[in-house]
C-alpha positions as YAML, in Angstrom:
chain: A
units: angstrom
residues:
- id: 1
  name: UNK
  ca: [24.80, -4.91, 4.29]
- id: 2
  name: UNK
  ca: [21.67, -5.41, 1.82]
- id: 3
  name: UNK
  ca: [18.61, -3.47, 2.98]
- id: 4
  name: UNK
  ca: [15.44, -5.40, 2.70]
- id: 5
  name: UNK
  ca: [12.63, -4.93, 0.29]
- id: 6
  name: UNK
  ca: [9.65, -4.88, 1.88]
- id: 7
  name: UNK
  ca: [5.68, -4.77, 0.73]
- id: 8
  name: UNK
  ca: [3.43, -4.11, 3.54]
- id: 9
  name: UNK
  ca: [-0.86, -4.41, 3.08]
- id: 10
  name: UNK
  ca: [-2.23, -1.45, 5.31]
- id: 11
  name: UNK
  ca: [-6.07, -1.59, 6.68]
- id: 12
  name: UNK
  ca: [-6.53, 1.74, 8.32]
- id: 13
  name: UNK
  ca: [-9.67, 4.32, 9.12]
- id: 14
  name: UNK
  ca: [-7.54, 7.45, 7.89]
- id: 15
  name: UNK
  ca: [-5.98, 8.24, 4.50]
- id: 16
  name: UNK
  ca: [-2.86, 5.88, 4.28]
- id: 17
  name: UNK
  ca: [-0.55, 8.30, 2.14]
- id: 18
  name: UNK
  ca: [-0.59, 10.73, 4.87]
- id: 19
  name: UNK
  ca: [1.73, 9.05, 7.06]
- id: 20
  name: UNK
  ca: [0.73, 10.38, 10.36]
- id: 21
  name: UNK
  ca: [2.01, 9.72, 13.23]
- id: 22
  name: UNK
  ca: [1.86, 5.33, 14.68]
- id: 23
  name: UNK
  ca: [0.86, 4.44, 11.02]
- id: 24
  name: UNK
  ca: [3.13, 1.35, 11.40]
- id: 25
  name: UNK
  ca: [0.27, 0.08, 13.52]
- id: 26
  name: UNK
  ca: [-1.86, -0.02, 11.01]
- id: 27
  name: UNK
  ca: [0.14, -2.86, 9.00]
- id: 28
  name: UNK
  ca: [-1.58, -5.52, 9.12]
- id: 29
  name: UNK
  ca: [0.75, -8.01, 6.58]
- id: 30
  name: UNK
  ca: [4.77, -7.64, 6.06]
- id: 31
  name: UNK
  ca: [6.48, -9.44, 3.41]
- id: 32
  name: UNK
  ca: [10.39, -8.91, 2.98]
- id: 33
  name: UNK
  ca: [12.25, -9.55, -0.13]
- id: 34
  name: UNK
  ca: [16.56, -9.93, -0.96]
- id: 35
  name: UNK
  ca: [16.01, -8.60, -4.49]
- id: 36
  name: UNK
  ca: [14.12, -5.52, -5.66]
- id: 37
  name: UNK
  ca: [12.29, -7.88, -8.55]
- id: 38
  name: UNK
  ca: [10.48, -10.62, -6.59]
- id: 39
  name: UNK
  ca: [9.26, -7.30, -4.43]
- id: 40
  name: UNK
  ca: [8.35, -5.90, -7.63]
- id: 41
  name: UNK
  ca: [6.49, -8.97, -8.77]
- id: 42
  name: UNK
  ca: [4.39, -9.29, -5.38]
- id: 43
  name: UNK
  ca: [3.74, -5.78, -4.90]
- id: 44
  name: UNK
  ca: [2.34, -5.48, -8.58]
- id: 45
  name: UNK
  ca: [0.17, -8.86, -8.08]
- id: 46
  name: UNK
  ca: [-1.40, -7.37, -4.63]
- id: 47
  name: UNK
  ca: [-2.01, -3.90, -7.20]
- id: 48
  name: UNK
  ca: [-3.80, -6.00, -9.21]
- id: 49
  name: UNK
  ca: [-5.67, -8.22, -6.81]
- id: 50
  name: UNK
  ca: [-6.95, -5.04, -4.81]
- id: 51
  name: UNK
  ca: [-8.01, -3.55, -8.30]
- id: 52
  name: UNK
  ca: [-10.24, -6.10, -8.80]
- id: 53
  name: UNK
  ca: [-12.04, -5.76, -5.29]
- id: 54
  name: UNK
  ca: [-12.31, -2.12, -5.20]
- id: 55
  name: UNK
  ca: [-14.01, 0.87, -6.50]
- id: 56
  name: UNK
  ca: [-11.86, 3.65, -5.44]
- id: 57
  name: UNK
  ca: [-7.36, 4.10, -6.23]
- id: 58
  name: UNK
  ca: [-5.76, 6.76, -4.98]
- id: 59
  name: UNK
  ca: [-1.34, 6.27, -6.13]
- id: 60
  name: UNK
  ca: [1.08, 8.15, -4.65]
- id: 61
  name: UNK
  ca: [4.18, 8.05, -6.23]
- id: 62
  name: UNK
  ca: [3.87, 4.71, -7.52]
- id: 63
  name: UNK
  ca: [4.94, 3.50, -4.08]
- id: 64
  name: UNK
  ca: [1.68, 3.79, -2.37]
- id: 65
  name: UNK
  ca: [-1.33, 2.17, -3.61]
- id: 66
  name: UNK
  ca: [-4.26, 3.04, -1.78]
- id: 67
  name: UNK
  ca: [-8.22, 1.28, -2.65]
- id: 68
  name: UNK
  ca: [-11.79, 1.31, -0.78]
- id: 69
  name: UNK
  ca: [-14.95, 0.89, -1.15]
- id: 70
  name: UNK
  ca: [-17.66, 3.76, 0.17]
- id: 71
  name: UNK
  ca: [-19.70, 0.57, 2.04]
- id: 72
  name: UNK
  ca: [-16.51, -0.26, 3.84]
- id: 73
  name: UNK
  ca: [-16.98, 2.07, 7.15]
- id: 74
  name: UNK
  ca: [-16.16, 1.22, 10.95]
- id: 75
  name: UNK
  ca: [-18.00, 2.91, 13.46]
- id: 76
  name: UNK
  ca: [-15.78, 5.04, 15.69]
- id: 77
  name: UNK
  ca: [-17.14, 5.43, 19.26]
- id: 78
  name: UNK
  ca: [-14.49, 8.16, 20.28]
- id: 79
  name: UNK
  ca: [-16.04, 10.57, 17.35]
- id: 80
  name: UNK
  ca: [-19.37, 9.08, 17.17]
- id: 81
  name: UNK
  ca: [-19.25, 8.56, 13.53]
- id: 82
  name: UNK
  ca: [-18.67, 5.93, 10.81]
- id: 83
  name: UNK
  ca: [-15.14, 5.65, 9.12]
- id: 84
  name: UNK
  ca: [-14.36, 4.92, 5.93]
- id: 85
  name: UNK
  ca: [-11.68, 2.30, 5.61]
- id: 86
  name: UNK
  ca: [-8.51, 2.38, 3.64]
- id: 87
  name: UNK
  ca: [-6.70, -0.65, 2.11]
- id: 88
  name: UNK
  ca: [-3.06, 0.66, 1.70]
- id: 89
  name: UNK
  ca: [-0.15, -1.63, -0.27]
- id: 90
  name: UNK
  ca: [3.29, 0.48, 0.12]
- id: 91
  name: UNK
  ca: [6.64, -0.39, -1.15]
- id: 92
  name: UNK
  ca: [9.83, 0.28, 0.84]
- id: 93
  name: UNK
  ca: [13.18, -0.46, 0.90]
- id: 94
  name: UNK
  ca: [14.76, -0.78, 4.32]
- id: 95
  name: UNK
  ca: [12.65, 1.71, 6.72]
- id: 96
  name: UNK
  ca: [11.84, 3.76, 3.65]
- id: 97
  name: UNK
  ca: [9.49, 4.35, 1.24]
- id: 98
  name: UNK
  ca: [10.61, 3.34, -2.12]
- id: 99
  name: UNK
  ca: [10.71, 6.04, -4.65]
- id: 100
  name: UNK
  ca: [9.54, 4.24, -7.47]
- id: 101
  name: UNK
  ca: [9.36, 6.52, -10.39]
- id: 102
  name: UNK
  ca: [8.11, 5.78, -14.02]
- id: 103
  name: UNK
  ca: [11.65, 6.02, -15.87]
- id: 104
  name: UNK
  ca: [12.44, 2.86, -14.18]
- id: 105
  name: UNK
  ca: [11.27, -1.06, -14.80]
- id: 106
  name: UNK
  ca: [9.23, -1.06, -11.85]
- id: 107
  name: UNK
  ca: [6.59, 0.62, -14.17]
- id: 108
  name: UNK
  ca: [6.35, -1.34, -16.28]
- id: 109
  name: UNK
  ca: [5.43, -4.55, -13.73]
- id: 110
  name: UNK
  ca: [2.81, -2.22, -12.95]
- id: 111
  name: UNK
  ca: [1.46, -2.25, -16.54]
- id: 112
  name: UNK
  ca: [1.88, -6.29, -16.72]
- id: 113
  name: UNK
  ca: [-1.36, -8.38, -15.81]
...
């Protein structure tokens, strides 16, 4: 049986590529794909489209494509302070994160526009 490709957007008030604990809950938008390119193609567009919105990237791996803006803060009435929120897009295949390295075509849809 084919595993799914999947491309989830994350909106979350702590750093995305640290995967703690319930982050699932913070996925906000799930797409699922039968081939690795059309996942490809939408996770690079949503790359792209976040880009142009933000100020701050962090990458991790390739796989994990985090952006925000220093304006964008919640208040938290548990800590008393404002949080910074985090726009994640993440690539997996099946229940994993994809390993998408730079020897492989999925770079280069990153480089396309």
């Amino acid at each position: 049986m084919n595993e799914k490709w999947k491309v989830h957007k994350i909106k979350t008030d702590c750093e995305p590529w640290l995967f703690l604990d319930g982050w699932e809950k913070d996925i906000i938008e799930t797409i699922e794909f039968d081939h690795k390119k059309e996942a490809l193609e939408h996770y690079t567009r949503l790359i792209h489209e976040h880009q142009a919105g933000y100020r701050h990237v962090y990458m991790k791996k390739l796989s994990l494509f985090t952006f925000w803006n220093d304006c964008e803060k919640e208040f938290c009435e548990a800590c008393d302070d404002d949080l910074q929120i985090f726009h994640g897009v993440l690539l997996m295949k099946g229940e994993d994160v994809y390993d998408l390295n730079e020897n492989e075509e999925g770079f280069s849809f990153l480089q396309m526009k």
